[in-house]
C-alpha positions as CSV (number, residue, x, y, z in Angstrom):
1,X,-4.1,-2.4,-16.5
2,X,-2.4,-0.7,-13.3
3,X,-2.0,3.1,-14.1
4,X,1.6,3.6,-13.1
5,X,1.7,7.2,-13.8
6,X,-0.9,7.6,-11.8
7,X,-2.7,5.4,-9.0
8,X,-4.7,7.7,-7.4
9,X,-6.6,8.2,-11.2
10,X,-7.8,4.4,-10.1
11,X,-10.7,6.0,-8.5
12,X,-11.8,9.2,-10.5
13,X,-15.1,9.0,-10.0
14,X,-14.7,10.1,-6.2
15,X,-12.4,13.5,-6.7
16,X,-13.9,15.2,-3.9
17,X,-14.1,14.6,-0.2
18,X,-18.2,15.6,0.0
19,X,-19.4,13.7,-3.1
20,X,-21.1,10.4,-2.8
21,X,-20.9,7.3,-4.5
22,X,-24.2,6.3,-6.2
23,X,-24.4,3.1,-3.8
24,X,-24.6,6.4,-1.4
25,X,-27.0,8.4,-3.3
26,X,-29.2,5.3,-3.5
27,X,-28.9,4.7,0.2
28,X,-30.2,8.6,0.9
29,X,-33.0,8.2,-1.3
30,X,-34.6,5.3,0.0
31,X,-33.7,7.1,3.6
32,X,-35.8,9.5,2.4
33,X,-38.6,7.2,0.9
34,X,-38.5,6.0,4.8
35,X,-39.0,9.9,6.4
36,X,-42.2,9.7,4.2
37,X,-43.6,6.9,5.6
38,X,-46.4,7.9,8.1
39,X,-44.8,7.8,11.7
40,X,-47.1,7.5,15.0
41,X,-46.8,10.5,17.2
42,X,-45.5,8.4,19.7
43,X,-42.7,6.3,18.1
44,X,-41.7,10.3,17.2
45,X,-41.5,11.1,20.8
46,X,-39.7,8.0,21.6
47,X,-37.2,9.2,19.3
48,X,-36.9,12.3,21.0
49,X,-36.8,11.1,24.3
50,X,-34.1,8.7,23.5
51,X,-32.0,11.2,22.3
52,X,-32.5,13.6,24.8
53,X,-31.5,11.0,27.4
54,X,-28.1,10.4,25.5
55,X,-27.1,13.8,25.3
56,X,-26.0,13.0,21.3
57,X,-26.4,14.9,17.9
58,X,-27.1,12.7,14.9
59,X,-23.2,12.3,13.1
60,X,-23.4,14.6,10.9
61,X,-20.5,14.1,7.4
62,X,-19.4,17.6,7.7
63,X,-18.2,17.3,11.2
64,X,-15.7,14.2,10.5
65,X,-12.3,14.3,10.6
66,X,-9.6,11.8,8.9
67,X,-7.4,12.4,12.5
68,X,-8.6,14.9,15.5
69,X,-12.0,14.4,14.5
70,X,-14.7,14.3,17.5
71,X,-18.0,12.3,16.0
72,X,-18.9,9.1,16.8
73,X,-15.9,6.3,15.4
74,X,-18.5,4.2,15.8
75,X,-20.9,5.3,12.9
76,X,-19.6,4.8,9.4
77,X,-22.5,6.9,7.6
78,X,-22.8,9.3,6.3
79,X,-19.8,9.3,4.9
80,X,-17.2,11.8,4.8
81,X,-14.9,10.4,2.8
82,X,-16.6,7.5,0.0
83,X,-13.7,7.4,-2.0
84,X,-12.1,5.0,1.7
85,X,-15.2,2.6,1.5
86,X,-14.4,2.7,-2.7
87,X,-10.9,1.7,-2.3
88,X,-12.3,-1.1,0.5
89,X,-14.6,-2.5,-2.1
90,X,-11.8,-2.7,-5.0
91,X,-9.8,-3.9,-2.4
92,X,-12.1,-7.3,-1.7
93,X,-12.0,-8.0,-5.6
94,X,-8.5,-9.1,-5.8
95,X,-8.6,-11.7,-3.3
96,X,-6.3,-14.9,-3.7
97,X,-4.0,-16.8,-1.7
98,X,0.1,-18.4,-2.4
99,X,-1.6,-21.8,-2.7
100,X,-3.8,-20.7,-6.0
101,X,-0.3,-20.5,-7.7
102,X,2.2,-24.0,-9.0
103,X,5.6,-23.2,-7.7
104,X,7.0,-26.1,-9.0
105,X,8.7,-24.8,-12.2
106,X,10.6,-22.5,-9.7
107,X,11.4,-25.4,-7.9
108,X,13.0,-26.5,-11.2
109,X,14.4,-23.3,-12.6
110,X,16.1,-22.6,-8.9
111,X,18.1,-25.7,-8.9
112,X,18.5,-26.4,-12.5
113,X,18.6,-23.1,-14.2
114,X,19.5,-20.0,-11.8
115,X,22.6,-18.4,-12.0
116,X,24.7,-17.8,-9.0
117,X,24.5,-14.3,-9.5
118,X,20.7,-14.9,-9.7
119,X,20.1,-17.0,-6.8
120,X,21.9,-14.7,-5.0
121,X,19.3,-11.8,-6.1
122,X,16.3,-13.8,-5.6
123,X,17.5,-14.6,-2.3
124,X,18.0,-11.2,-1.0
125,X,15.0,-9.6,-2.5
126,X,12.5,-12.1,-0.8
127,X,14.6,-10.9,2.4
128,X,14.1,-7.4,2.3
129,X,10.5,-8.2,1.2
130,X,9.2,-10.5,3.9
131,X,11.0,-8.5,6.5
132,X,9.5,-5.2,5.2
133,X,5.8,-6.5,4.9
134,X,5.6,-7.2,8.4
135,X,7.3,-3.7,9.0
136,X,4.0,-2.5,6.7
137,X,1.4,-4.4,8.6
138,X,2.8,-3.1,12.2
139,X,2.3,0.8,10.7
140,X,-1.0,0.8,9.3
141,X,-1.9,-1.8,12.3
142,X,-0.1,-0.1,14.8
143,X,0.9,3.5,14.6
144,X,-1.6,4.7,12.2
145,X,-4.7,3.2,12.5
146,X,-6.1,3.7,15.6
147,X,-5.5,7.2,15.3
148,X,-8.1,7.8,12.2
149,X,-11.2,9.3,13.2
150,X,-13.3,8.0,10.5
151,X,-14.5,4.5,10.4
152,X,-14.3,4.4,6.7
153,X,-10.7,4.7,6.6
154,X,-10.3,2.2,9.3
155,X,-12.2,-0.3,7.8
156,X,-10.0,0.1,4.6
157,X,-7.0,0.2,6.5
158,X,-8.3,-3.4,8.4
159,X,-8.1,-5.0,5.0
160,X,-4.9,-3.3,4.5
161,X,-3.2,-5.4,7.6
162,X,-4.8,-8.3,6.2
163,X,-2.6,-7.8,3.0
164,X,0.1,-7.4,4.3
165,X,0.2,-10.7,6.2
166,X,-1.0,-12.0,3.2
167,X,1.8,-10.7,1.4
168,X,4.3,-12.1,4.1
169,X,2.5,-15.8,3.7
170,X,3.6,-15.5,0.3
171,X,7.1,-14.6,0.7
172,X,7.2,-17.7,3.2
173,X,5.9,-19.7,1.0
174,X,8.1,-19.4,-2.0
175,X,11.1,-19.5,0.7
176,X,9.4,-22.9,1.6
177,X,8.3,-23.9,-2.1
178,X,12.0,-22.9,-3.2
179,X,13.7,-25.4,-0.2
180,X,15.7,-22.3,1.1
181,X,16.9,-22.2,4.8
182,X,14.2,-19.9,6.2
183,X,16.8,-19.0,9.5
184,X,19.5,-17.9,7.3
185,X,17.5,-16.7,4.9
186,X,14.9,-14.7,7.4
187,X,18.0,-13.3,9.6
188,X,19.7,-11.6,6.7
189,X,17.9,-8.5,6.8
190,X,20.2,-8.1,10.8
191,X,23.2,-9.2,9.2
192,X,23.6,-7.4,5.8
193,X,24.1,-3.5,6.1
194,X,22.3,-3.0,3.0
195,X,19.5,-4.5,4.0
196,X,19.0,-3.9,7.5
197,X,19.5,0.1,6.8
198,X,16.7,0.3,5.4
199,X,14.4,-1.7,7.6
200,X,15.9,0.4,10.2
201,X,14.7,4.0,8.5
202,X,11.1,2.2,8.7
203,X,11.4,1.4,12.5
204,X,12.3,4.9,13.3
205,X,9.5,6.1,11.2
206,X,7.5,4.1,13.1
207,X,8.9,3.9,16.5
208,X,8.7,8.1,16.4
209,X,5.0,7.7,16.0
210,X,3.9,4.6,17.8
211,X,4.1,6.0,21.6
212,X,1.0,6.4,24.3
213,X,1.5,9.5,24.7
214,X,1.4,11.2,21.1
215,X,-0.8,14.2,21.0
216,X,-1.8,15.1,17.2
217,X,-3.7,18.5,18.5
218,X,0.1,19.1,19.1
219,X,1.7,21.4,15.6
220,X,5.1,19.3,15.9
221,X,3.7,16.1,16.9
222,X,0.8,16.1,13.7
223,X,4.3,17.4,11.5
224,X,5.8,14.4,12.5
225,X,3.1,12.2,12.2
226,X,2.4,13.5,8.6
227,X,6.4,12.9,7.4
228,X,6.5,9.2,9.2
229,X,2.7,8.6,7.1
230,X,4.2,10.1,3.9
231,X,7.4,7.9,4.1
232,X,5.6,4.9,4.5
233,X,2.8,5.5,1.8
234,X,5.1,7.3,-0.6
235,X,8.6,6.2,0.2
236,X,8.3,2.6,1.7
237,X,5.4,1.0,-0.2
238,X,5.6,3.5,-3.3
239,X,9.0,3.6,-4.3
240,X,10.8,0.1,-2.2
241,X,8.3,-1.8,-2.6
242,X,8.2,-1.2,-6.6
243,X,11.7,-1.7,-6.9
244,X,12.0,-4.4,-4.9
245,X,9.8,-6.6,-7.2
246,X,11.8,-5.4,-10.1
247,X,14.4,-7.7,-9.7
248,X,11.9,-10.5,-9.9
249,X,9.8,-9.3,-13.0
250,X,13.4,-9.1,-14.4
251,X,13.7,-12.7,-14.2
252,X,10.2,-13.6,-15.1
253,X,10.8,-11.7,-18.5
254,X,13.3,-14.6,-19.5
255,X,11.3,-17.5,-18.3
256,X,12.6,-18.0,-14.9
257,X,10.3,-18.0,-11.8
258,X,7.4,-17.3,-13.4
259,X,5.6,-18.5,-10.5
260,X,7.6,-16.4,-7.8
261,X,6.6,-13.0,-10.4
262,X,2.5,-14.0,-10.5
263,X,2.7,-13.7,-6.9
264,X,4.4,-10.9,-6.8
265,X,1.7,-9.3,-9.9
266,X,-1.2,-9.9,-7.1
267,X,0.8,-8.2,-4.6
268,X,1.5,-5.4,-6.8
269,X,-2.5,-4.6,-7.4
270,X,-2.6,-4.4,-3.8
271,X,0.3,-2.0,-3.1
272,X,-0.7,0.5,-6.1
273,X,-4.1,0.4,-3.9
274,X,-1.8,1.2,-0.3
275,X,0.4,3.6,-2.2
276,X,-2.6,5.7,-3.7
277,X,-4.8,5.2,-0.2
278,X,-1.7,6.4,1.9
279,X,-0.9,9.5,-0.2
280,X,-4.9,10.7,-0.8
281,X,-4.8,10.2,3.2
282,X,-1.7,12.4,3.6
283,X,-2.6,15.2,1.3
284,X,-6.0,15.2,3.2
285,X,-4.8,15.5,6.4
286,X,-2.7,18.6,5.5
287,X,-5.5,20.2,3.6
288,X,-7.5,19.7,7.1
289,X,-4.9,20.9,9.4
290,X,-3.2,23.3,7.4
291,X,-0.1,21.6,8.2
292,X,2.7,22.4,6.5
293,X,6.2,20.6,6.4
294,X,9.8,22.0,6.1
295,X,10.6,21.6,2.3
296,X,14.1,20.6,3.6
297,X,13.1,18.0,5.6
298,X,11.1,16.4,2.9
299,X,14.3,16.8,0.6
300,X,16.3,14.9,3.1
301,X,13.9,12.4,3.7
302,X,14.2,11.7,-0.1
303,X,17.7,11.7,0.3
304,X,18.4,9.4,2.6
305,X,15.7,6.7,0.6
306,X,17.9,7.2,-2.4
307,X,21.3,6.6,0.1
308,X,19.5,3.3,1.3
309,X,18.7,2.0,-2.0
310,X,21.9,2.6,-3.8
311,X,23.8,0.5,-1.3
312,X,21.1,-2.2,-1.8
313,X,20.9,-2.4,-5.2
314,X,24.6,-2.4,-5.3
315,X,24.2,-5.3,-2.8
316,X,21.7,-7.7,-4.7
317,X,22.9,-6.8,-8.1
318,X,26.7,-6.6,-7.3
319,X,27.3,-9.0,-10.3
320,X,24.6,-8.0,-12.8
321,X,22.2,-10.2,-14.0
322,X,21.3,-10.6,-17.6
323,X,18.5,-7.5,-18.8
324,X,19.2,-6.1,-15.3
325,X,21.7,-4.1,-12.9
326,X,22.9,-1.6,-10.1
327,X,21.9,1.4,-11.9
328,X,19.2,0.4,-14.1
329,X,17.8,-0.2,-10.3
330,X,18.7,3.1,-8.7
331,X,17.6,5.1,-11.8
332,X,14.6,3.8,-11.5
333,X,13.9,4.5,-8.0
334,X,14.5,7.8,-8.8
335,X,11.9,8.2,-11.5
336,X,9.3,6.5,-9.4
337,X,10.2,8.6,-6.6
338,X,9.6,12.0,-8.4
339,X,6.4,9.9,-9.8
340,X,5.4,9.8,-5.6
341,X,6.9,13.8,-5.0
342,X,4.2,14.7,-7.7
343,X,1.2,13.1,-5.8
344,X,1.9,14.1,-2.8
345,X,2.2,17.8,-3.8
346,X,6.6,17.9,-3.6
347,X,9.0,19.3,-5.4
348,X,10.3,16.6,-7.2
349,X,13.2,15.3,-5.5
350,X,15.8,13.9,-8.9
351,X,15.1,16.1,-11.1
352,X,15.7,14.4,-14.9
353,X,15.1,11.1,-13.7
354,X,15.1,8.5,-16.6
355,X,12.6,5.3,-16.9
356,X,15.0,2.9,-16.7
357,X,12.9,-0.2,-17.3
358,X,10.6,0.9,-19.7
359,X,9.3,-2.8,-19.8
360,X,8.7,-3.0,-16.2
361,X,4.7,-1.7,-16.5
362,X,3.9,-4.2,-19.4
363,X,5.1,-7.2,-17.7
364,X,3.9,-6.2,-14.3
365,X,0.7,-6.4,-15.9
366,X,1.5,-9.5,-18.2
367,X,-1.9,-10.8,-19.9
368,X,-1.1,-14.7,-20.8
369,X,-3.1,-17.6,-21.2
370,X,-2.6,-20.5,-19.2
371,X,-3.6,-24.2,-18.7
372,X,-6.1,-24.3,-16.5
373,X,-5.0,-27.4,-14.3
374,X,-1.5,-25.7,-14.1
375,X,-2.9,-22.9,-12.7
376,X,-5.1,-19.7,-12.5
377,X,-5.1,-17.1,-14.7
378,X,-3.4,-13.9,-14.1
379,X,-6.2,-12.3,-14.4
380,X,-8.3,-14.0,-11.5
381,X,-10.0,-12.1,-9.1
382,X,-13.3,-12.3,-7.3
383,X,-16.2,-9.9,-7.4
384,X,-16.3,-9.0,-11.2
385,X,-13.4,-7.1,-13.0
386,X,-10.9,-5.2,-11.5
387,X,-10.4,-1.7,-13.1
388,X,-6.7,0.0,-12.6
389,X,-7.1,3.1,-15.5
């Protein structure tokens, strides 16, 4: 099951930045098996020789740094930080594609079924959402990634832009499976206010970040850097993104578009995964460089998610839909949000909150057997069992 309450307890076993995993531990033991081994006197001066002529020091854990740091990018052990490479491996075990899922009752439930009210929800959320994965893979792509100093975060953050093309592909291909016009349907997110405010919060996030000449060694610039990583780890993939399958699950809990909801349950294993990755990455940074952000700055930034999503809930679910509506939506947000504010160390932003859709973490997570020649489980994954508690 997917811890809601908490995605960062996924990986407990890696609480601190300096312990190892045991894949690690075994690594420097047989390292050290290997320093026993008799060496010739002269492969020992050849080692010394090399590294004289180099002018390099051995990387040594201690000395990385997730950003500003000045050992080798190169080199991805030691590590630093195992608990990057453990969310990498997790990460890899929860590989599928659209294709592994029958759209074809969608098909069906779209033109024979669907409300206009609900056809006009489904539309609009898989608007915002193909729009705003892209947005995703171009900040961890883009604007954050080349500025970690530790391979081991990179590499996670490589299988992270994978995703979220991934993620996109799947959007497009329910648009496609469905028969919708992808133009009119892939140009809403310019047209509608609703939607396109909040893409365009996201593209200043990024655009304040993704310039040549940022300098994080720079008090204001790494401030910045820190609020544009915490929206998009806490905000955009932690709050939006959670909401905006909602909607979906909604109708998937009364039969309809089944298929559209099981691709949205792999995509949500992988964005509990970006949420918890992006806010243990934020609070380390600060803990590295003593940053600290204005608490009214935060506040506002919370603000002005909660402004954004009230008008779009209002938008999609202007005519409620049957188990769902406006508020249920933006009382939710809320609760997740001070769910986020609580991870990443804030005060929490909506007080009193309420879980709106109590339902929403059992059928996110929906166990159900299925004919096999329909389609794969649920469940599937690759690499041996996924574990989210």
């Amino acid at each position: 099951m997917l811890n809601w309450d908490d995605p960062l307890a996924t990986f407990t076993s890696s609480n601190k930045d300096n312990n190892t995993t045991a894949k690690t531990k075994e690594a420097i033991h047989a390292h050290n098996i290997i320093k026993q081994e008799p060496v010739s006197i002269e492969t020992k001066q050849n080692i010394i020789d090399t590294q004289a002529a180099s002018g390099m020091e051995p990387v040594r854990a201690d000395d990385k740094r997730v950003i500003n740091g000045l050992t080798d990018i190169n080199q991805l052990a030691p590590f630093k930080y195992p608990w990057a490479w453990d969310f990498f491996l997790n990460a890899n075990k929860n590989h599928w594609t659209p294709l592994d899922i029958n759209m074809s009752r969608d098909v069906h439930d779209f033109q024979h079924r669907m409300t206009v009210e609900e056809k006009h929800v489904y539309e609009n959320v898989l608007s915002y959402l193909t729009t705003s994965d892209i947005l995703a893979m171009r900040n961890v792509g883009l604007a954050v990634m080349e500025k970690m100093t530790a391979p081991e975060l990179q590499i996670y953050q490589a299988r992270q832009v994978y995703e979220e093309a991934l993620h996109t592909w799947t959007y497009q291909h329910c648009i496609e499976s469905i028969g919708l016009e992808q133009g009119e349907i892939y140009n809403r997110y310019r047209v509608v206010p609703a939607i396109n405010q909040k893409i365009q919060l996201a593209n200043n996030k990024i655009n304040s970040v993704l310039r040549a000449d940022i300098d994080l060694t720079d008090k204001d610039e790494l401030e910045n850097f820190v609020l544009s990583y915490t929206f998009f780890a806490g905000i955009f993939e932690g709050c939006w993104f959670y909401n905006g399958f909602s909607p979906i699950f909604a109708l998937q809990r009364r039969g309809l578009m089944t298929g559209t909801a099981e691709q949205l349950q792999y995509i949500m294993r992988d964005e509990v995964l970006h949420c918890a990755f992006g806010i243990r990455v934020v609070n380390q940074i600060i803990a590295e460089n003593n940053v600290s952000i204005d608490p009214a700055q935060i506040q506002t930034m919370w603000e002005e998610a909660e402004a954004a999503e009230i008008d779009y809930a209002r938008y999609i679910l202007r005519d409620p839909i049957i188990g769902y509506n406006a508020e249920d939506h933006i009382e939710q947000f809320r609760f997740i949000a001070n769910r986020r504010a609580r991870q990443l160390k804030h005060i929490e932003p909506f007080p009193g909150a309420e879980n709106r859709l109590n339902w929403l973490d059992e059928q996110a997570n929906l166990r159900k057997e299925k004919n096999f020649f329909e389609t794969r489980v649920t469940e599937y994954q690759t690499g041996g069992a996924l574990k989210w508690d």
